[in-house]
PyMOL Python script that loads the backbone (N, CA, C, O; Angstrom):
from pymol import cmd

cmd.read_pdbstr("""\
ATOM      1  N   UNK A   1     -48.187  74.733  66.155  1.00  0.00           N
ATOM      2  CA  UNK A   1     -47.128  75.691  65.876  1.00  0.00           C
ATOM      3  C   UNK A   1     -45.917  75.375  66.738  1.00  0.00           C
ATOM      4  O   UNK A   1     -46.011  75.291  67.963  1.00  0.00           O
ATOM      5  N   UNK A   2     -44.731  75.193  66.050  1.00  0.00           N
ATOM      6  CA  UNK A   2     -43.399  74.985  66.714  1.00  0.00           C
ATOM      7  C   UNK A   2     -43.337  76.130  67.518  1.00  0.00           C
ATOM      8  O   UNK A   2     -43.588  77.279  67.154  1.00  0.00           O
ATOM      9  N   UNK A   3     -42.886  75.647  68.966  1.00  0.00           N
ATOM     10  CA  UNK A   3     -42.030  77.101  69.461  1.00  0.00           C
ATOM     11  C   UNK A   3     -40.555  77.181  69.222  1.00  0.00           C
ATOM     12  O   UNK A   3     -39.801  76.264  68.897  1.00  0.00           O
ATOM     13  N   UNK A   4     -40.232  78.656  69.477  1.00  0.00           N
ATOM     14  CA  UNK A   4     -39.267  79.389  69.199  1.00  0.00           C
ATOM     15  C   UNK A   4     -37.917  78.596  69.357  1.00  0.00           C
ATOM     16  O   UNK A   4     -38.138  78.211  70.505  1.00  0.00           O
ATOM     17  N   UNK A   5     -36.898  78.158  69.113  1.00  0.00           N
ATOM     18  CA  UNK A   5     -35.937  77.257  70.121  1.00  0.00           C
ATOM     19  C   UNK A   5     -34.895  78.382  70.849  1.00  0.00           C
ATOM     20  O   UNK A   5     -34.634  79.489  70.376  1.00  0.00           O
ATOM     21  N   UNK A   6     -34.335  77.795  72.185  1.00  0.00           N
ATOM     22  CA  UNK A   6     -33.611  79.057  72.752  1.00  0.00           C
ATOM     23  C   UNK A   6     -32.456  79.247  72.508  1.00  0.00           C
ATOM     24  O   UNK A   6     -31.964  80.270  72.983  1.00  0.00           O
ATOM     25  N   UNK A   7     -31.720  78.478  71.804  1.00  0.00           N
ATOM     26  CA  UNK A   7     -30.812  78.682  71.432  1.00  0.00           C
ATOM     27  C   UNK A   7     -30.415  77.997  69.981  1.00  0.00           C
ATOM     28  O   UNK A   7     -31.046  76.989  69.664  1.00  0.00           O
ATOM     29  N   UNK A   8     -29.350  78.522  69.044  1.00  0.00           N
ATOM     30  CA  UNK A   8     -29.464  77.792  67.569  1.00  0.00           C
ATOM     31  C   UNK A   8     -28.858  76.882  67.642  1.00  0.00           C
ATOM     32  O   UNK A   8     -28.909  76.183  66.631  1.00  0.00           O
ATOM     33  N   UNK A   9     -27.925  76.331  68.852  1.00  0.00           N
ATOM     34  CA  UNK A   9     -27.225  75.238  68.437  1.00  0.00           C
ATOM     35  C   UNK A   9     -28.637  74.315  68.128  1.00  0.00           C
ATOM     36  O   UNK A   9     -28.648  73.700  67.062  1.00  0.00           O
ATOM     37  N   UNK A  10     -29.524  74.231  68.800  1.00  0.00           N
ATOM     38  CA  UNK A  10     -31.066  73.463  68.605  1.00  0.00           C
ATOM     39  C   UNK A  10     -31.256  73.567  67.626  1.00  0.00           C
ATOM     40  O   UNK A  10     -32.188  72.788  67.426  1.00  0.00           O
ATOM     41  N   UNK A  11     -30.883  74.290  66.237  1.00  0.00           N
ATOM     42  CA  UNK A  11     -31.813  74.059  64.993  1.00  0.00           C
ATOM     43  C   UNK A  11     -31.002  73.111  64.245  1.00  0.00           C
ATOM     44  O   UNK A  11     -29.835  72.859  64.544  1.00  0.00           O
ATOM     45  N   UNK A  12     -31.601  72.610  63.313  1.00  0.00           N
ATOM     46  CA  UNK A  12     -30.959  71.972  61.803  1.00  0.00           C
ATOM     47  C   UNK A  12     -30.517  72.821  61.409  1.00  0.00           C
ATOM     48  O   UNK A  12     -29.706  72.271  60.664  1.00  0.00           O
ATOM     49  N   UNK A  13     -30.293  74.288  61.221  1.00  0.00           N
ATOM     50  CA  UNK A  13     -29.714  75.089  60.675  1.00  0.00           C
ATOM     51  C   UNK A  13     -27.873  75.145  61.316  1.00  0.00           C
ATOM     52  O   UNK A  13     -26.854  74.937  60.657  1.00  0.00           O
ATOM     53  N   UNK A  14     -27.936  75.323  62.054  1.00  0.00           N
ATOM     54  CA  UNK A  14     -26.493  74.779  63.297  1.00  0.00           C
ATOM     55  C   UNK A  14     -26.259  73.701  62.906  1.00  0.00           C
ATOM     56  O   UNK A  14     -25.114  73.591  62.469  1.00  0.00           O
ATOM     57  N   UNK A  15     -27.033  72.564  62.857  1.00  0.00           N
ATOM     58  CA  UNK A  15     -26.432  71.481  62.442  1.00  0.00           C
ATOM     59  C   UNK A  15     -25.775  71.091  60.841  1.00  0.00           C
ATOM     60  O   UNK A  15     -24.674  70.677  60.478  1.00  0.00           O
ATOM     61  N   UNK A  16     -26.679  71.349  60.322  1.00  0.00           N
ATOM     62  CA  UNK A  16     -25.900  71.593  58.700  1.00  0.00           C
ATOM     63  C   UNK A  16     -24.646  72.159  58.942  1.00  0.00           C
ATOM     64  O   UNK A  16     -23.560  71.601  58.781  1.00  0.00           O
ATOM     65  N   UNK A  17     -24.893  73.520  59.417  1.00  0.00           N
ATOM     66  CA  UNK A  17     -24.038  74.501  58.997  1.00  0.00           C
ATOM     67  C   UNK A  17     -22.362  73.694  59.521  1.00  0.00           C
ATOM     68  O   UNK A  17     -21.404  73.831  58.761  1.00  0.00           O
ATOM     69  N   UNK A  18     -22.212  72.960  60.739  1.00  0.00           N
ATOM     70  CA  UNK A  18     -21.464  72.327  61.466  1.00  0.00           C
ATOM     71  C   UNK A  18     -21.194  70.637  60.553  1.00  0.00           C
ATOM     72  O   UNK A  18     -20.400  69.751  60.867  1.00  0.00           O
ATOM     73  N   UNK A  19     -22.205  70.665  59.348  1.00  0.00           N
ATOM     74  CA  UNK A  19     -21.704  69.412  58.870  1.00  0.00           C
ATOM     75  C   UNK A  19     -20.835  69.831  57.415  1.00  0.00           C
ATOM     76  O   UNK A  19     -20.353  69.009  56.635  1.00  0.00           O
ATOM     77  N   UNK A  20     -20.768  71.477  57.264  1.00  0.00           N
ATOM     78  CA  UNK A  20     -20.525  72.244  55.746  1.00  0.00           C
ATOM     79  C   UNK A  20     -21.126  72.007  54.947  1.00  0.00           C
ATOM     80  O   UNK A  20     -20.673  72.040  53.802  1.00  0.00           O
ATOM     81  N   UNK A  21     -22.673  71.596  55.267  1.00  0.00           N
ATOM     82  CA  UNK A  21     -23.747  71.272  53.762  1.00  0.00           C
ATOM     83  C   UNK A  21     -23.767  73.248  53.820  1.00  0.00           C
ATOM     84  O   UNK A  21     -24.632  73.752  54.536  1.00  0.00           O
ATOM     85  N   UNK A  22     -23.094  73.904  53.284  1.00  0.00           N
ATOM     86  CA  UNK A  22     -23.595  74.516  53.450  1.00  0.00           C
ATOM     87  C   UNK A  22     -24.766  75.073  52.089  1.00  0.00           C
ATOM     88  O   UNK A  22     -25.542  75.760  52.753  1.00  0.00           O
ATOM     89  N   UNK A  23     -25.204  75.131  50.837  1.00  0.00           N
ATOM     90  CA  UNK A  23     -26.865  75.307  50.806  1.00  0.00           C
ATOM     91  C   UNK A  23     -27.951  74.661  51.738  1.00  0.00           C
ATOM     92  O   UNK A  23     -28.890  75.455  51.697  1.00  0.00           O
ATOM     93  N   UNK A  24     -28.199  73.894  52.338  1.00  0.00           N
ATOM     94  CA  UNK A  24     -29.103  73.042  53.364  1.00  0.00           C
ATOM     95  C   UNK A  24     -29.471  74.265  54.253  1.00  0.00           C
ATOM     96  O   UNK A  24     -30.540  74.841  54.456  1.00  0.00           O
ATOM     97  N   UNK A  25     -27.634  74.546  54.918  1.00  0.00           N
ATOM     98  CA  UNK A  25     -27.566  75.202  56.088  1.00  0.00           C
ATOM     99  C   UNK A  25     -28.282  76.884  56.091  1.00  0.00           C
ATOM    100  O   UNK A  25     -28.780  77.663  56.902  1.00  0.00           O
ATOM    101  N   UNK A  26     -27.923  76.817  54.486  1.00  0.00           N
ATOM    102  CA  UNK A  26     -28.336  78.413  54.595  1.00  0.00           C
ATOM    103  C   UNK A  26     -29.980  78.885  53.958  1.00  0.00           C
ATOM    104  O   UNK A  26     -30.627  79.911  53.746  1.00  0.00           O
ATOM    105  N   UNK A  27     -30.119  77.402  53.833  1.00  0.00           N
ATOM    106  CA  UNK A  27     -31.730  77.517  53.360  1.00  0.00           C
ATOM    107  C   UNK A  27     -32.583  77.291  55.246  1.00  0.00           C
ATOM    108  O   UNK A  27     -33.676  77.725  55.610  1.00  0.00           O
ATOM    109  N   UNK A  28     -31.876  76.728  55.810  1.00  0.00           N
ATOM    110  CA  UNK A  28     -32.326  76.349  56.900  1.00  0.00           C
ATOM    111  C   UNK A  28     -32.758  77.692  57.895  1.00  0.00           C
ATOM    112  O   UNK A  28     -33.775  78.056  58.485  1.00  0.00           O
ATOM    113  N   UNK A  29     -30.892  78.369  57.653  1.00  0.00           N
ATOM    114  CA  UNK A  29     -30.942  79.709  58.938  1.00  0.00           C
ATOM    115  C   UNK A  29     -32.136  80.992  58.102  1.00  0.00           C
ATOM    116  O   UNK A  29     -32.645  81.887  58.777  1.00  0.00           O
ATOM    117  N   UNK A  30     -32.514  80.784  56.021  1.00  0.00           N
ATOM    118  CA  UNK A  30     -33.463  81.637  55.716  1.00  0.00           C
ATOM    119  C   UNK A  30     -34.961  81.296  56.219  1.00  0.00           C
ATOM    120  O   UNK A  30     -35.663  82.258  56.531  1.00  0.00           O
ATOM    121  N   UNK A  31     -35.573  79.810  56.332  1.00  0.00           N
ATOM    122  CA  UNK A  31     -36.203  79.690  57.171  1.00  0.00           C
ATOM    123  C   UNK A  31     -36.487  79.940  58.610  1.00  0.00           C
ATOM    124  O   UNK A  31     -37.621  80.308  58.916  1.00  0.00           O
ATOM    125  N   UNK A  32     -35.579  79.779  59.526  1.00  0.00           N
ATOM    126  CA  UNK A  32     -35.825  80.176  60.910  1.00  0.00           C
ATOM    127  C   UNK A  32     -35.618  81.856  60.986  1.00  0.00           C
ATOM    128  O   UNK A  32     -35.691  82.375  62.100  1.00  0.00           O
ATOM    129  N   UNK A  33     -35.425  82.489  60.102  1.00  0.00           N
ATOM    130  CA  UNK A  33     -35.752  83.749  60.294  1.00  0.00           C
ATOM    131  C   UNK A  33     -37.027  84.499  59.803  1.00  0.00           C
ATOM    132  O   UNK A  33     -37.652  85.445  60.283  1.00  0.00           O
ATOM    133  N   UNK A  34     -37.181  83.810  58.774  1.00  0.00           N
ATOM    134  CA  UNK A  34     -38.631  84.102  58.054  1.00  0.00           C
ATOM    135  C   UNK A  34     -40.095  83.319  59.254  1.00  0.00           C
ATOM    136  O   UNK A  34     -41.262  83.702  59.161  1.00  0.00           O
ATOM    137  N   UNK A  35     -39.628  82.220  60.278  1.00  0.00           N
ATOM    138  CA  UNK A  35     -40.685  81.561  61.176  1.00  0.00           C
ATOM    139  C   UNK A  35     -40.329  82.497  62.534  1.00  0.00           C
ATOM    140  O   UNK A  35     -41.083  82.365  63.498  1.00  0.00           O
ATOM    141  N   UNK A  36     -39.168  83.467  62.637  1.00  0.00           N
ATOM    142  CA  UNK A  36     -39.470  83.960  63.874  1.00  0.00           C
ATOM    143  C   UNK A  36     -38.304  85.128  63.318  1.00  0.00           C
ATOM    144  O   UNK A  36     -37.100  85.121  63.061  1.00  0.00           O
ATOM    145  N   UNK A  37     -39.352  86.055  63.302  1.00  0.00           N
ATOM    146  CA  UNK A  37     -38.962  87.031  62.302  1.00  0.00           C
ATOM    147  C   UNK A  37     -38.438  88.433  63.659  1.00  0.00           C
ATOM    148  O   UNK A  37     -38.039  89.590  63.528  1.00  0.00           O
ATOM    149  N   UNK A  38     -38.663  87.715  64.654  1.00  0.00           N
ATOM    150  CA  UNK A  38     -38.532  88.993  66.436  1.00  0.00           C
ATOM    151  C   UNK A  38     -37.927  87.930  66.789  1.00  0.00           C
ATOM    152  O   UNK A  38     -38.755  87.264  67.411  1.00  0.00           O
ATOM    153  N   UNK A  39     -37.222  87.540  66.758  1.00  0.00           N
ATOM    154  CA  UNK A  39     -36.449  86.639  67.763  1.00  0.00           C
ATOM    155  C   UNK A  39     -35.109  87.274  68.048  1.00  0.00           C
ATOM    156  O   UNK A  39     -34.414  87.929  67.271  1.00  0.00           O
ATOM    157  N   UNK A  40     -34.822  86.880  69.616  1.00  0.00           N
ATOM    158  CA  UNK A  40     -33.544  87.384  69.966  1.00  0.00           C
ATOM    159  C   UNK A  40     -32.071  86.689  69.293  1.00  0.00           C
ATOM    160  O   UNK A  40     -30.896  87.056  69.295  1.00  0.00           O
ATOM    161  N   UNK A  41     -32.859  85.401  68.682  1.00  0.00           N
ATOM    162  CA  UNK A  41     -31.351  85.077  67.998  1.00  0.00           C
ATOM    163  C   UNK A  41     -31.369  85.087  66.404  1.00  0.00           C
ATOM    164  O   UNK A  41     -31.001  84.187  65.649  1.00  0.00           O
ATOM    165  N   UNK A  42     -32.020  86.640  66.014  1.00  0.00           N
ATOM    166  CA  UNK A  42     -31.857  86.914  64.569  1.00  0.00           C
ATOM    167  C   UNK A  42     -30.245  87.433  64.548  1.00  0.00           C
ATOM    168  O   UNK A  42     -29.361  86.900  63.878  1.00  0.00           O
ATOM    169  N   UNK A  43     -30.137  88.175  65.117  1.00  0.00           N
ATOM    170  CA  UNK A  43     -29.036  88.223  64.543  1.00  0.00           C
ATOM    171  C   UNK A  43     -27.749  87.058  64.334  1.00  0.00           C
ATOM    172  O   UNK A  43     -26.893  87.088  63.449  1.00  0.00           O
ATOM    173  N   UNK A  44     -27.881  86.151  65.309  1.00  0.00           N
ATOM    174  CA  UNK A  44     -27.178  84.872  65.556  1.00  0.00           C
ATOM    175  C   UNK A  44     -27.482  84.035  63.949  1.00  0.00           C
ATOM    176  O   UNK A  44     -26.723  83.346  63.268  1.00  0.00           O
ATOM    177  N   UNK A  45     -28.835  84.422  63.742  1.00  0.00           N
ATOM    178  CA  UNK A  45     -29.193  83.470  62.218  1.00  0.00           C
ATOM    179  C   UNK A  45     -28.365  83.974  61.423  1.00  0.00           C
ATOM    180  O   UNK A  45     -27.428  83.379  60.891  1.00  0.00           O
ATOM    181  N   UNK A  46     -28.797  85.613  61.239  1.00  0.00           N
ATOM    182  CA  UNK A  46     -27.958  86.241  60.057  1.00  0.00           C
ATOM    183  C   UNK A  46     -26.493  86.380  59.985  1.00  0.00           C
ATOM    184  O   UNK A  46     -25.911  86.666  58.939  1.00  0.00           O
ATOM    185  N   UNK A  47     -25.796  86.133  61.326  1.00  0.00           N
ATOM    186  CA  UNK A  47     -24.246  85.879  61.033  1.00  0.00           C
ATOM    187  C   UNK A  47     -24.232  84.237  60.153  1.00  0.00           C
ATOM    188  O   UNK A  47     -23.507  84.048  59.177  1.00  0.00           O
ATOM    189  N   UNK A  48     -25.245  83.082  60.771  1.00  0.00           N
ATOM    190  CA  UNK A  48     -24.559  81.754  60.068  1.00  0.00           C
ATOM    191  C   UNK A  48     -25.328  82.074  58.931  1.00  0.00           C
ATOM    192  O   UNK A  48     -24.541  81.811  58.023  1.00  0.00           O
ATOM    193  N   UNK A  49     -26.371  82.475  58.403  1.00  0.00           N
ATOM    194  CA  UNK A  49     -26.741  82.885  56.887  1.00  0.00           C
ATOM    195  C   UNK A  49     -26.043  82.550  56.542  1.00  0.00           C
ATOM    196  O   UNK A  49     -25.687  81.438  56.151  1.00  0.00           O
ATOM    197  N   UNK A  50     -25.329  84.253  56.653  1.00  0.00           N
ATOM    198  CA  UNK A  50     -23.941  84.939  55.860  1.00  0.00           C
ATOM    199  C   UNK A  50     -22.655  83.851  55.791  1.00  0.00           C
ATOM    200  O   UNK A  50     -22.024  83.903  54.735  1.00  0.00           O
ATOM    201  N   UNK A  51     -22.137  82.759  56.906  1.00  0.00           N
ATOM    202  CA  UNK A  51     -21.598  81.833  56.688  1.00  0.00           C
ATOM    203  C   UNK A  51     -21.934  80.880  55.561  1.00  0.00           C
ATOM    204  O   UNK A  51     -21.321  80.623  54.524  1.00  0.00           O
ATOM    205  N   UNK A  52     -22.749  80.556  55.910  1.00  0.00           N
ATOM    206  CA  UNK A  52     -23.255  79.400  55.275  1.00  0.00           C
ATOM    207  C   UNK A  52     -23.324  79.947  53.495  1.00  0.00           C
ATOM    208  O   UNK A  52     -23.165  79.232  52.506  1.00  0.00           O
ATOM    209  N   UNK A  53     -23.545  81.084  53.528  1.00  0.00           N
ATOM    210  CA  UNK A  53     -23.741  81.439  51.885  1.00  0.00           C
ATOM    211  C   UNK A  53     -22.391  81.981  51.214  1.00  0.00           C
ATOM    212  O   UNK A  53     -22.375  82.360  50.043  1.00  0.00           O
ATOM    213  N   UNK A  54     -21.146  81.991  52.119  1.00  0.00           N
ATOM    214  CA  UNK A  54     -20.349  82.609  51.718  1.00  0.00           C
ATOM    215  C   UNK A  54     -19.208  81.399  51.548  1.00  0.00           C
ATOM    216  O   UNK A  54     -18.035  81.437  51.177  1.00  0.00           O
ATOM    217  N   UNK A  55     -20.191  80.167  52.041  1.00  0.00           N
ATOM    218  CA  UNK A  55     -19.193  78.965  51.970  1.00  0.00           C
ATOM    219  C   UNK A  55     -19.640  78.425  50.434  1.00  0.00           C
ATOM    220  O   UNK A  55     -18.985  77.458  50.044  1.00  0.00           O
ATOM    221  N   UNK A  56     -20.730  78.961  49.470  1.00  0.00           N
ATOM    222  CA  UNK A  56     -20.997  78.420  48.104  1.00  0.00           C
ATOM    223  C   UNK A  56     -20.684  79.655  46.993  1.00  0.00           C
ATOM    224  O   UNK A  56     -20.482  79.751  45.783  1.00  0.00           O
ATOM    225  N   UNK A  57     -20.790  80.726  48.426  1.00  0.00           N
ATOM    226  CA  UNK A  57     -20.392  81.942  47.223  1.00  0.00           C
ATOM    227  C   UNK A  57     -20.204  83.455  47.943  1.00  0.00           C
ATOM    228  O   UNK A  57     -20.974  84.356  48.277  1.00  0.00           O
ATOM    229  N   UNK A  58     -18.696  83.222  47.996  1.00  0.00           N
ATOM    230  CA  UNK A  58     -17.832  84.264  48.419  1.00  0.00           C
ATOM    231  C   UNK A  58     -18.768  85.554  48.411  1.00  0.00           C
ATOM    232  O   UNK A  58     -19.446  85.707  49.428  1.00  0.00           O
ATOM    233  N   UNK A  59     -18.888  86.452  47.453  1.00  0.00           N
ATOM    234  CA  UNK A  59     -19.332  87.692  47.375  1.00  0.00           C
ATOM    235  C   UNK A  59     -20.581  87.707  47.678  1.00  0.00           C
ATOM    236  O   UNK A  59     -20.931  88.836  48.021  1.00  0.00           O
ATOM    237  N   UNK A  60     -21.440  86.909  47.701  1.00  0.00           N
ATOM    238  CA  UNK A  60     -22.914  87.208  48.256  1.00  0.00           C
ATOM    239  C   UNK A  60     -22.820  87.416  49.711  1.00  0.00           C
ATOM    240  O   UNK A  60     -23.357  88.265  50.422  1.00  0.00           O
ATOM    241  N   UNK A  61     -21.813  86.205  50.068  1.00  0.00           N
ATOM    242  CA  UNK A  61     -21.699  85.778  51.796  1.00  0.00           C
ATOM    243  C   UNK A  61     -20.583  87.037  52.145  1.00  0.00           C
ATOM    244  O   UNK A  61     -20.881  87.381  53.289  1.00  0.00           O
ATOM    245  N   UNK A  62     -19.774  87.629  51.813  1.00  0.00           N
ATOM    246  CA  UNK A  62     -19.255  88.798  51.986  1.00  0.00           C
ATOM    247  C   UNK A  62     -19.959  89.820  52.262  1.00  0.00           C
ATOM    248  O   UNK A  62     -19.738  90.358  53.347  1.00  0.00           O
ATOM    249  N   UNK A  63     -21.124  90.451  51.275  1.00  0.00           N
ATOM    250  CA  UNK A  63     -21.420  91.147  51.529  1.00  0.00           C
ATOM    251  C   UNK A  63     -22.545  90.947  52.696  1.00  0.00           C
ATOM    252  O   UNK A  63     -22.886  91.915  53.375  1.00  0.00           O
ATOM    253  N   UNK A  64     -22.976  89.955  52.853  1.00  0.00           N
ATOM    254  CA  UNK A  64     -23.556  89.815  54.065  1.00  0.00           C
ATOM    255  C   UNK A  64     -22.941  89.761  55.309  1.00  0.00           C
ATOM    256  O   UNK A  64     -23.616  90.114  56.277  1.00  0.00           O
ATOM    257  N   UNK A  65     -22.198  89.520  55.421  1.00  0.00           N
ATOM    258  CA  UNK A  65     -21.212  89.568  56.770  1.00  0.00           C
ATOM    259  C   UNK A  65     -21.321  91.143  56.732  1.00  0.00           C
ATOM    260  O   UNK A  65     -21.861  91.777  57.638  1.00  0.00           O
ATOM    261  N   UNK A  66     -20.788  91.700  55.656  1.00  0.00           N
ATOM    262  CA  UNK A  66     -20.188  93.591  55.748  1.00  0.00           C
ATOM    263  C   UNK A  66     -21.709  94.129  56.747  1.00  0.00           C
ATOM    264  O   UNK A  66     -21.686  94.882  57.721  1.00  0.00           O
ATOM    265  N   UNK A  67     -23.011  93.425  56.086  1.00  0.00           N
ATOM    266  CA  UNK A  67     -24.258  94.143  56.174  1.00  0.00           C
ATOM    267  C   UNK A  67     -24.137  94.059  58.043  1.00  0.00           C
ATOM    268  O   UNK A  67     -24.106  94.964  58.878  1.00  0.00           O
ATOM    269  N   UNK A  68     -24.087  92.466  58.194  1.00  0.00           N
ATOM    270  CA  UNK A  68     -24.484  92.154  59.422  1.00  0.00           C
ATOM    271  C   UNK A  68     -23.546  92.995  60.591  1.00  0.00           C
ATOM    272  O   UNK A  68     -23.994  93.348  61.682  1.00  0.00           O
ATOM    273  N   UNK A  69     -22.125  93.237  60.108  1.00  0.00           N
ATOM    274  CA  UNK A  69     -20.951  93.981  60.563  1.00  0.00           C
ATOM    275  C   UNK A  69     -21.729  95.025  61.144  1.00  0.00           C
ATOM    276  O   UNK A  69     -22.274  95.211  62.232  1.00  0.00           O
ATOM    277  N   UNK A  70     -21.586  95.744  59.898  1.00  0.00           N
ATOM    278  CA  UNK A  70     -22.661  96.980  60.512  1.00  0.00           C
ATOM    279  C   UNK A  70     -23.456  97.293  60.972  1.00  0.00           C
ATOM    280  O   UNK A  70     -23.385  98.264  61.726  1.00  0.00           O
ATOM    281  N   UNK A  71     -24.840  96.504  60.712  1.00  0.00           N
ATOM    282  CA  UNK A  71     -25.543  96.608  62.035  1.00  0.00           C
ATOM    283  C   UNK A  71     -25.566  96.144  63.475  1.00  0.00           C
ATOM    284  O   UNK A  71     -26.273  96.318  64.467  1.00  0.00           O
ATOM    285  N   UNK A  72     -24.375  95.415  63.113  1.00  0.00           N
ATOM    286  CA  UNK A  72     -24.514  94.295  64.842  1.00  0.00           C
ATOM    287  C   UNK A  72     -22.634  94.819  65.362  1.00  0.00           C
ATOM    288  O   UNK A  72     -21.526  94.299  65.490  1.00  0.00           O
ATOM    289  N   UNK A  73     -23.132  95.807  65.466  1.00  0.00           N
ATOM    290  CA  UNK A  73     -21.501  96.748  65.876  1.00  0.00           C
ATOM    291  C   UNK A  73     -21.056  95.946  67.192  1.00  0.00           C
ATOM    292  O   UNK A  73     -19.865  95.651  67.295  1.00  0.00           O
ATOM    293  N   UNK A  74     -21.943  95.585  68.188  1.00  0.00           N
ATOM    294  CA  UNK A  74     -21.549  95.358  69.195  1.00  0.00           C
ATOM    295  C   UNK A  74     -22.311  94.120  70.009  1.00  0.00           C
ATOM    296  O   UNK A  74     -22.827  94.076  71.126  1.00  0.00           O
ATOM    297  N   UNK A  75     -22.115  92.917  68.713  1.00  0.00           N
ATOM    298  CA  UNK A  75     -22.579  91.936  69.013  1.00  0.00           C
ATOM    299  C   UNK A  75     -21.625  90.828  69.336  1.00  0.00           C
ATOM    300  O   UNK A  75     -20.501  91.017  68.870  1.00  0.00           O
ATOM    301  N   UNK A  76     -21.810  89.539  70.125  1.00  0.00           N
ATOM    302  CA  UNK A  76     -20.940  88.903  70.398  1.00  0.00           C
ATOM    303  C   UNK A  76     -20.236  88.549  69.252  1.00  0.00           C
ATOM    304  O   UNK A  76     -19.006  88.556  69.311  1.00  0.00           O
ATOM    305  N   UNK A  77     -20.896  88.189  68.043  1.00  0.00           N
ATOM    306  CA  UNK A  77     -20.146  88.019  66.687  1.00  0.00           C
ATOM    307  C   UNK A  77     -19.336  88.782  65.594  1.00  0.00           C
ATOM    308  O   UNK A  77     -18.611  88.452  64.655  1.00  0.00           O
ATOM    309  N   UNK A  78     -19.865  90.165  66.235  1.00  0.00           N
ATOM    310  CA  UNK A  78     -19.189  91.201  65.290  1.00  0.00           C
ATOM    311  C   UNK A  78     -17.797  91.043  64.846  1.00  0.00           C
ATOM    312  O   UNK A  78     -17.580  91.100  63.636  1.00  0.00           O
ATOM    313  N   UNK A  79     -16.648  90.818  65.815  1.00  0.00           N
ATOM    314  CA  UNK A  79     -15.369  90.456  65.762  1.00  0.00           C
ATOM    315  C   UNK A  79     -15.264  88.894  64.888  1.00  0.00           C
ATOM    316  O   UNK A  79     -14.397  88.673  64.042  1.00  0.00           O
ATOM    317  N   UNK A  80     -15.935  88.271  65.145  1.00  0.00           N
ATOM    318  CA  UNK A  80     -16.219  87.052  64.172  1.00  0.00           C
ATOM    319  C   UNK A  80     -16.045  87.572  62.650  1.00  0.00           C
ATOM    320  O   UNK A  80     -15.119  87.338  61.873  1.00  0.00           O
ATOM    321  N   UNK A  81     -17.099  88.272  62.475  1.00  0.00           N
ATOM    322  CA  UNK A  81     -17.602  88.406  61.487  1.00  0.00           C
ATOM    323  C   UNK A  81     -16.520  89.710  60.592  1.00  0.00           C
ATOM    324  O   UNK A  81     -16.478  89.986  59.393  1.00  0.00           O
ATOM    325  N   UNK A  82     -15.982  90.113  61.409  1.00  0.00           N
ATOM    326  CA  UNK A  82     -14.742  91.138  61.176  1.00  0.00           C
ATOM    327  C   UNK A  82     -13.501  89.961  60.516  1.00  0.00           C
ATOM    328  O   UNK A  82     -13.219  89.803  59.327  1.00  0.00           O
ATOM    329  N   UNK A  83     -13.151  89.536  61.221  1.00  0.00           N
ATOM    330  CA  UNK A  83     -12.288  88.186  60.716  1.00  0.00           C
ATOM    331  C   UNK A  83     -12.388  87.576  59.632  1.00  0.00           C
ATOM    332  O   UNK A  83     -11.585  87.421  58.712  1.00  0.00           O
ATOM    333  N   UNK A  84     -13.883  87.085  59.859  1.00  0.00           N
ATOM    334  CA  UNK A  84     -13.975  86.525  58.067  1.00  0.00           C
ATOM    335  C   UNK A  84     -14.373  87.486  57.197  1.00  0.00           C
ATOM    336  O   UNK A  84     -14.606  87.098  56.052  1.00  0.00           O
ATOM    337  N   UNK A  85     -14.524  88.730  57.460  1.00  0.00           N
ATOM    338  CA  UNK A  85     -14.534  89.031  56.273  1.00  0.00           C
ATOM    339  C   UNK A  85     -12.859  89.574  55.899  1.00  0.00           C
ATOM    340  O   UNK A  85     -12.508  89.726  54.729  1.00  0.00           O
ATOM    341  N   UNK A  86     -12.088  89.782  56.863  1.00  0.00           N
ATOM    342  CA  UNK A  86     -10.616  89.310  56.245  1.00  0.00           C
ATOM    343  C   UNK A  86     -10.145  88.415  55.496  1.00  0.00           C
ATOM    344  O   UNK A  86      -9.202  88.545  54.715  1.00  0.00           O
ATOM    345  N   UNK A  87     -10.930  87.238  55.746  1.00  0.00           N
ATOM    346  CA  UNK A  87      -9.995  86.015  54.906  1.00  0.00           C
ATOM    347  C   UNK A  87     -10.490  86.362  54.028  1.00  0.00           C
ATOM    348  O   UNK A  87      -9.628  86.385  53.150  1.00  0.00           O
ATOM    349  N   UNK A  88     -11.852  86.838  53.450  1.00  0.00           N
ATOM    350  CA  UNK A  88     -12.332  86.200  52.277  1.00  0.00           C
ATOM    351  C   UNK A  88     -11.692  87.444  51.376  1.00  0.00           C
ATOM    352  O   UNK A  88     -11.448  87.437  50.170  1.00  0.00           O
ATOM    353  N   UNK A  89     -11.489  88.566  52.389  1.00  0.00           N
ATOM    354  CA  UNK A  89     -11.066  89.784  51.467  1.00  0.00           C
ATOM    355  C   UNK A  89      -9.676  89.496  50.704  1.00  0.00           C
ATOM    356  O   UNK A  89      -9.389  89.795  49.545  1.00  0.00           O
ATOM    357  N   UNK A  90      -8.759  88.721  51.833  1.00  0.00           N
ATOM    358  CA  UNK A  90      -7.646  88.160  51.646  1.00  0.00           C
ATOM    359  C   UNK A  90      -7.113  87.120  50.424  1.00  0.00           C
ATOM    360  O   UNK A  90      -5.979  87.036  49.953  1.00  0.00           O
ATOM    361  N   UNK A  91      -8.338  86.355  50.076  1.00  0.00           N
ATOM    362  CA  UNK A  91      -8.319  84.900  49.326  1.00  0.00           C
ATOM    363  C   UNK A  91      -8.720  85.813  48.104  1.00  0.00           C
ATOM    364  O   UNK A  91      -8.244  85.108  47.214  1.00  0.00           O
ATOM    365  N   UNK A  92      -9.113  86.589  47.629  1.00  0.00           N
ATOM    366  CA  UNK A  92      -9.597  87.190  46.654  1.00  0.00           C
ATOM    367  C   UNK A  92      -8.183  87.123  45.492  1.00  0.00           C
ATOM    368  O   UNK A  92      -8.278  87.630  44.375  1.00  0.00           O
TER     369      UNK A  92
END
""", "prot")
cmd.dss("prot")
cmd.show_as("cartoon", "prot")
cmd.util.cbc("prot")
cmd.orient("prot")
């Protein structure tokens, strides 16, 4: 059994996501959440998810950002994730 990694720049999921494959990337960050389903860097997955899916398709990856927005009020990414969902609201 793989252990946990401590941080995501360590996954293939980071790495895709940083090469813009993004389906790869976002099949990658649905795996490492489904293999460590308590991990402290779920929410870190579910912001690049939401990237990664909003780079093949705006409104899915929108509304995932909105989701993650809201629950992660006061996460290092929240303001991230506030931002893009400006542009994309913007590009519409």
């Amino acid at each position: 059994d793989e252990s946990e990694p401590l941080h995501l720049d360590d996954t293939a999921a980071q790495t895709l996501a940083e090469r813009d494959d993004y389906p790869a990337a976002a099949a990658a960050f649905e795996k490492f959440l489904s293999d460590y389903p308590a991990s402290n860097l779920k929410p870190n997955a579910e912001f690049g998810l939401a990237l990664a899916v909003s780079g093949t398709d705006r409104a899915r990856g929108l509304a995932q950002l909105k989701a993650f927005a809201e629950q992660n009020r006061v996460h290092p990414f929240a303001a991230d994730a506030q931002r893009v969902i400006s542009q994309i609201e913007k590009a519409r």
